[in-house]
C-alpha positions as CSV (number, residue, x, y, z in Angstrom):
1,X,-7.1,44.8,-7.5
2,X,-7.2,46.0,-3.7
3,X,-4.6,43.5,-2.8
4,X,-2.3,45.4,-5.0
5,X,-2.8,48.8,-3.7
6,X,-0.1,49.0,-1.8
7,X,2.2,47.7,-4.6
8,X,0.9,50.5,-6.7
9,X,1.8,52.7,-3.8
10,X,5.2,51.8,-3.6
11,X,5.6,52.3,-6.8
12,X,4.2,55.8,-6.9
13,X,6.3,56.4,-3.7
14,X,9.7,54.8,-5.0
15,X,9.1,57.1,-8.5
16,X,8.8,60.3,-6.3
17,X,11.9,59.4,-4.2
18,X,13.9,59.1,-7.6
19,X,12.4,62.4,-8.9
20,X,13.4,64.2,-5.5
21,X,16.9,62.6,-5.7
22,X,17.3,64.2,-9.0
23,X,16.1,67.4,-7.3
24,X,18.8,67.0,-4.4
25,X,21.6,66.9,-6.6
26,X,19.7,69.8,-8.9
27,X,20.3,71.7,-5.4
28,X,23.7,70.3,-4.5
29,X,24.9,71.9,-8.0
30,X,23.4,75.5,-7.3
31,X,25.1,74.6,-3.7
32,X,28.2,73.9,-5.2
33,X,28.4,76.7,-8.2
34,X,27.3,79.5,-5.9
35,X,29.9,78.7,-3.3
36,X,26.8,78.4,-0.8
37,X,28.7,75.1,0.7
38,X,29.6,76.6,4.0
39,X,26.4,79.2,4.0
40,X,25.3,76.9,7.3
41,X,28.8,76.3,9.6
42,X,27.0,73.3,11.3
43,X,24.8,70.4,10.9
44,X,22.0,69.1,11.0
45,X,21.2,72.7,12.0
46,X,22.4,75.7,10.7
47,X,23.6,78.5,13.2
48,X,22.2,76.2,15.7
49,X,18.6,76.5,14.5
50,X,15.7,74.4,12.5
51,X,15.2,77.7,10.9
52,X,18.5,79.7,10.0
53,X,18.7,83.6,10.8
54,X,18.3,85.9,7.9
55,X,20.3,88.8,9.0
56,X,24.4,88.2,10.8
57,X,22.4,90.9,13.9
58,X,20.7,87.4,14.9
59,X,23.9,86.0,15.9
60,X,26.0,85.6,18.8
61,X,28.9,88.0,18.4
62,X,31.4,85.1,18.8
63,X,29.6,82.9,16.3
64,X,32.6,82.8,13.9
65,X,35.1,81.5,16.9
66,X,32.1,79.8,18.2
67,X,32.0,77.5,14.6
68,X,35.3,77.4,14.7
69,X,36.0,75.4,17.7
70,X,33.1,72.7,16.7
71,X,34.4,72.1,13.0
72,X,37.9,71.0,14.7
73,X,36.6,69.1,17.2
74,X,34.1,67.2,14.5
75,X,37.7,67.1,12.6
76,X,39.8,66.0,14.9
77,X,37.1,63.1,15.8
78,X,37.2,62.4,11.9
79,X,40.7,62.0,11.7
80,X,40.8,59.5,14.4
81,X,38.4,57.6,12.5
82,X,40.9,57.3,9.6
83,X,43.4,56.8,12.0
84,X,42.2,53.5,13.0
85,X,41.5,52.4,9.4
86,X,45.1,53.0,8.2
87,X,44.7,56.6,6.6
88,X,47.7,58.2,8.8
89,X,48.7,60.6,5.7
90,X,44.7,61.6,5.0
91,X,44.4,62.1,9.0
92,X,47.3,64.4,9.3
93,X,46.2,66.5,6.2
94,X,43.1,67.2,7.9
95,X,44.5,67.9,11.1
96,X,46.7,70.5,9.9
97,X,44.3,72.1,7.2
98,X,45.1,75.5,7.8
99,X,42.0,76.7,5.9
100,X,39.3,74.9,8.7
101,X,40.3,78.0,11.2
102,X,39.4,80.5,8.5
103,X,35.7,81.8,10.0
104,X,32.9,81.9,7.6
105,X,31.1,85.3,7.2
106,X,28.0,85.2,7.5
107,X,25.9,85.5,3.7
108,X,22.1,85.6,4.1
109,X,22.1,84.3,0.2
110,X,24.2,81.6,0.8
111,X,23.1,80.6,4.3
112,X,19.4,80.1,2.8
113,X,20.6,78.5,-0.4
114,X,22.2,75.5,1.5
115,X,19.5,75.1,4.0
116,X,16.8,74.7,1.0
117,X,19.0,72.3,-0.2
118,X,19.1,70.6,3.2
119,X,15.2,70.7,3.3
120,X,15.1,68.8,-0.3
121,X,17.7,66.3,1.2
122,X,15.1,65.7,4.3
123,X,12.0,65.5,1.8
124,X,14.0,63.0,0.1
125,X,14.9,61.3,3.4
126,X,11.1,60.7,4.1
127,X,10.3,59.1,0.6
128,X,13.0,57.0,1.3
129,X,11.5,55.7,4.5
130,X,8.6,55.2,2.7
131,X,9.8,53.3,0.0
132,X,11.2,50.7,2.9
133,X,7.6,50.3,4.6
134,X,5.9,49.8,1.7
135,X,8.4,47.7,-0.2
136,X,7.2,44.2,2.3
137,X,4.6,44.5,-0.3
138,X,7.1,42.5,-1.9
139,X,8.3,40.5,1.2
140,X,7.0,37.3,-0.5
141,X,7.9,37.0,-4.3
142,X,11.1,39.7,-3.7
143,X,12.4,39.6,-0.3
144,X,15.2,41.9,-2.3
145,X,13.1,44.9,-3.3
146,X,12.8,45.3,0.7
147,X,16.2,44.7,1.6
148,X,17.4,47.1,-1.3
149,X,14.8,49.6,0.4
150,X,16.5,49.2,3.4
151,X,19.8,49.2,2.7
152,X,19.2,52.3,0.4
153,X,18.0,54.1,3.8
154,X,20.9,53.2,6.0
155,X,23.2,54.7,2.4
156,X,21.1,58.2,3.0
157,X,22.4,58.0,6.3
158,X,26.0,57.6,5.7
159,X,25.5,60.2,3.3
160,X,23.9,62.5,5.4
161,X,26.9,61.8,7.8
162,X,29.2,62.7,4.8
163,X,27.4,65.8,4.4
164,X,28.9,67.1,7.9
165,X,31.9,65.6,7.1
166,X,31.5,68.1,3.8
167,X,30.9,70.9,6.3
168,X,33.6,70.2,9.0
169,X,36.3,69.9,6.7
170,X,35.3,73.0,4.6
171,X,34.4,71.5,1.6
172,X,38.0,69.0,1.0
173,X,38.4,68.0,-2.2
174,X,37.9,64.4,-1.8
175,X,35.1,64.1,0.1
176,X,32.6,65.9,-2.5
177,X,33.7,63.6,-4.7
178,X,32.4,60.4,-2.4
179,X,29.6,62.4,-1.7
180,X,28.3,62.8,-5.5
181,X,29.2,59.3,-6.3
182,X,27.1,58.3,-3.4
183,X,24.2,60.3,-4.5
184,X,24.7,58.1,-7.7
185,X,24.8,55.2,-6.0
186,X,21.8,56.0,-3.6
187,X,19.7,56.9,-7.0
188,X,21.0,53.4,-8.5
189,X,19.5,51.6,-6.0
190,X,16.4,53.2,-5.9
191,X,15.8,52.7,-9.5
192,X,16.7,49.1,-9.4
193,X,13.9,49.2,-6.6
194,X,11.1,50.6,-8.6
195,X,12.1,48.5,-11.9
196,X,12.3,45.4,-9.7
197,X,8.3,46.1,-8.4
198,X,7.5,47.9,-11.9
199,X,8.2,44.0,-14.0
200,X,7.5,41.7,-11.2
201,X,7.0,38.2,-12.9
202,X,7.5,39.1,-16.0
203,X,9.4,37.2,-18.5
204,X,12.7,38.4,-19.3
205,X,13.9,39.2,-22.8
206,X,15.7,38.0,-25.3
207,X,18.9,40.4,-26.1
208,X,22.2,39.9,-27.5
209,X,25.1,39.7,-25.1
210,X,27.1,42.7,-27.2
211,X,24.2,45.3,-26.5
212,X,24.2,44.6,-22.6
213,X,27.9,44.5,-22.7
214,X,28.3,47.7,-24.8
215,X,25.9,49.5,-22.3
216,X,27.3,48.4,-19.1
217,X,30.6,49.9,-20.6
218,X,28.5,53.3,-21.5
219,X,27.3,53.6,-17.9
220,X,31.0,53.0,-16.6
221,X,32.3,55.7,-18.9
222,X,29.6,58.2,-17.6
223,X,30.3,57.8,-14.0
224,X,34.4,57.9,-15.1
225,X,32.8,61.0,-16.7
226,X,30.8,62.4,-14.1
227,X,34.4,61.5,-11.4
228,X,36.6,63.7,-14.4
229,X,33.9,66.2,-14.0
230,X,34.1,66.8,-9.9
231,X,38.0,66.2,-10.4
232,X,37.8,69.5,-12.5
233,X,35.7,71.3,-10.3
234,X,37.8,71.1,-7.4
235,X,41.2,72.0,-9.7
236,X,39.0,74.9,-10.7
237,X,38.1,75.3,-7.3
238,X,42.0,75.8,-6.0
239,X,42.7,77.7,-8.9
240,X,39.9,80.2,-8.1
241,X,41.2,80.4,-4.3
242,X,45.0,80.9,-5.6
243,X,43.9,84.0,-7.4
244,X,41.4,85.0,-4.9
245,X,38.4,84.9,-7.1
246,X,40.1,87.1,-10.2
247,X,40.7,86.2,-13.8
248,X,37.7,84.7,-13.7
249,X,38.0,83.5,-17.6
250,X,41.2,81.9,-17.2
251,X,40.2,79.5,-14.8
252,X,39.1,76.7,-17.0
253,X,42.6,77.0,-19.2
254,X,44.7,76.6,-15.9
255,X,42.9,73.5,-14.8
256,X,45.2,71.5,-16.7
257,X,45.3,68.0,-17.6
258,X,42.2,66.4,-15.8
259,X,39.9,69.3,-17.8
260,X,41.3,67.5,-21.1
261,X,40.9,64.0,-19.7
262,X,37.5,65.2,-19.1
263,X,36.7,66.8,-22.5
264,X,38.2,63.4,-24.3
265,X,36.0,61.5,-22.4
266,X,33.3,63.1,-23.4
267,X,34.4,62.0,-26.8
268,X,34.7,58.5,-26.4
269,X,31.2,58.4,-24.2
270,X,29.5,60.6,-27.3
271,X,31.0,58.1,-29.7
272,X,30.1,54.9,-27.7
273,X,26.1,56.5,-27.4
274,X,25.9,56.7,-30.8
275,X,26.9,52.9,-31.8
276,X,24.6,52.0,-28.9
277,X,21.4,54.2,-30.3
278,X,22.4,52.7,-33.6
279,X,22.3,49.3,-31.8
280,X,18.7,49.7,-30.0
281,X,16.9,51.2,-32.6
282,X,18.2,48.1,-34.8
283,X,17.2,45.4,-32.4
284,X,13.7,47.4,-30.6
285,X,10.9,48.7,-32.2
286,X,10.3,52.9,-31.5
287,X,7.9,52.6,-28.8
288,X,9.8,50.3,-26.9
289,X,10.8,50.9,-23.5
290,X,14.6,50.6,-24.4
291,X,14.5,53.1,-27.8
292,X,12.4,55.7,-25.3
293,X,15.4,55.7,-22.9
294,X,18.0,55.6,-25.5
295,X,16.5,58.7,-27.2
296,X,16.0,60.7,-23.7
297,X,19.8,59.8,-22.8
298,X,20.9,61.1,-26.4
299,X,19.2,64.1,-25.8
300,X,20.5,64.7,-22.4
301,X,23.8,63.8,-23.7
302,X,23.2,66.4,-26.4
303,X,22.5,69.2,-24.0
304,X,25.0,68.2,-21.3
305,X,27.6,69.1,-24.4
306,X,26.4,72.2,-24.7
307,X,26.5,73.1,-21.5
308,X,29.9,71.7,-21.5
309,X,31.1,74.4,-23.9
310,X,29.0,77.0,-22.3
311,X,31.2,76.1,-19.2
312,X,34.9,76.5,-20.7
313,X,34.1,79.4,-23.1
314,X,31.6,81.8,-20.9
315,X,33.8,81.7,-17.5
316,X,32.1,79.4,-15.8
317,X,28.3,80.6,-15.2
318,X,27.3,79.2,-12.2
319,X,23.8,78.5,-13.6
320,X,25.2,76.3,-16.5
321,X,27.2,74.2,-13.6
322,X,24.5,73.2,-12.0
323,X,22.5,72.3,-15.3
324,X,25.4,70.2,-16.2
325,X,25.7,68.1,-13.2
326,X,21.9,67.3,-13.4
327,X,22.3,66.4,-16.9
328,X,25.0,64.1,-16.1
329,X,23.4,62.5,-14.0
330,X,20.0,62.1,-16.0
331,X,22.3,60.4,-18.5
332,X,23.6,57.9,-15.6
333,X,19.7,57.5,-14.8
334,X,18.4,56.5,-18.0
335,X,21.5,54.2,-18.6
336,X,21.0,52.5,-15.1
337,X,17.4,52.1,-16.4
338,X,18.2,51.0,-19.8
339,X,20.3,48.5,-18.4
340,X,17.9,47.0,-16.1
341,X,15.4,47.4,-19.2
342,X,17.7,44.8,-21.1
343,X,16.7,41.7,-18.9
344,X,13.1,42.8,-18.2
345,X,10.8,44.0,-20.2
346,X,8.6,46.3,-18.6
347,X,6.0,46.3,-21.7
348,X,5.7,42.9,-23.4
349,X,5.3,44.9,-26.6
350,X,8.6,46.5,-25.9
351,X,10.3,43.3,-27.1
352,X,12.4,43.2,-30.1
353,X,10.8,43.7,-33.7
């Protein structure tokens, strides 16, 4: 029992690093939906302090030039970057992005809204590390629950590094879509982490090929989904900065064609989760791991609709963007779990009936 105290420990630590990811991109949305993206200039700091200024009289009166000058030179350093992998075209754009030398006035609100989101980021950051010195729990029966941990770490990293990139290049389209993906990816390894510890040694299960395959192909659609869904942001995003913040409710209807790729999709994936449903509850009993999940994604997917509509006929409220992103990617959670949940069985009375 005392030997597997630290296994219990990683488990409890690797469950709160999951739950504080889902916070992080809980934060990332207000981020993104209150336009608080560039409230901090720089990074890792933010006006050059651990602890940002609440009022602009805290400043340096050049501060805007002053930001200025190190967003192109972090730019400029970027671009060579894609330079030497081949991007040429990406590197120009970037070089010549006109919008970089616009200064950022300084927003108290905004400013403090990004930096709380930065603090969540670092909380997370520190279960992650964590996670990796407990996981050689595992060293012996799964060398991979450590490497995972470990590779999951140097991803935070990268993302981290993204995150200036973010900054730098004043929020470019592109790179907030890497950077949410990666924050699915970072969560996907993590859960495959804790699921890998949670049924360590036991047997796996019995399921028909169709139901794996018909869930794989669900998860795929949500993060096609959730892609359609930044896509849509950032058309929304140049619409909003063409009409300089006016016409607030006709934003959504001059998005054009990737806001209806989006709303088909969320067709087909509403479609696809209710054969699967269908399917689970056939072949699992009701308190089996696999129906629990099902039912929890069906009623995220439920309430990520609704937010959905909330979105495209109520202008946009920034409160029901952010709901909507962290329901999205619940939905990708509990399918990444319930996917993992099809080879192992994390209760053996979970099995089918």
């Amino acid at each position: 029992m005392a030997n597997n105290a630290p296994g219990k420990v990683f488990l409890k630590i690797n469950l709160f690093t999951i739950i504080s990811l889902f916070v992080v991109i809980l934060a990332g949305g207000v981020v993104r939906s209150s336009g608080s993206g560039m409230g901090c200039p720089d990074w890792p700091k933010c006006f050059g302090r651990v602890i940002p200024p609440t009022d602009a009289s805290e400043l340096p009166p050049n501060y805007k030039q002053m930001y200025v000058e190190k967003r192109v030179a972090k730019n400029l350093k970027f671009a060579k970057m894609l330079d030497v992998f081949g991007y040429e075209q990406l590197a120009t754009r970037i070089r010549t992005d006109k919008s970089i030398l616009v200064p950022e006035e300084f927003n108290s609100a905004r400013t403090w809204t990004e930096y709380v989101n930065r603090v969540v980021g670092v909380i997370a950051g520190i279960f992650m590390l964590l996670s990796v010195v407990y996981s050689f729990k595992y060293w012996r029966q799964n060398k991979l629950i450590a490497i995972l941990s470990i590779f999951n770490l140097v991803l935070v990293g990268f993302q981290g590094w993204l995150g200036s990139i973010v900054v730098s290049t004043n929020l470019v389209a592109w790179i907030v879509t890497v950077h949410m993906l990666l924050a699915l990816a970072i969560l996907a390894v993590a859960i495959t982490t804790y699921h890998m510890a949670k049924v360590n040694g036991r047997p796996a299960l019995q399921v028909k090929p169709f139901v794996v395959v018909l869930t794989l192909v669900v998860l795929v659609l949500s993060v096609l989904q959730i892609t359609f869904g930044t896509e849509v942001r950032e058309k929304i995003d140049a619409v909003a900065n063409h009409l300089e913040g006016s016409y607030r409710n006709s934003w959504v209807s001059r998005a054009g064609e990737v806001f209806s790729q989006h709303r088909d999709m969320a067709v087909i994936v509403l479609i696809l989760n209710i054969v699967l449903y269908a399917l689970i509850r056939k072949t699992f009993n009701r308190h089996s791991m696999q129906q629990q999940l099902m039912s929890f994604t069906f009623l995220m997917l439920m309430l990520q609709i609704v937010t959905g509509i909330v979105l495209s006929y109520s202008s946009l409220p920034p409160y029901a963007q952010a709901t909507h992103i962290v329901l999205a990617s619940l939905v990708f959670g509990a399918q990444f779990y319930l996917l993992l949940n099809l080879f192992k069985s994390v209760s053996v009375q979970g099995a089918g009936r």
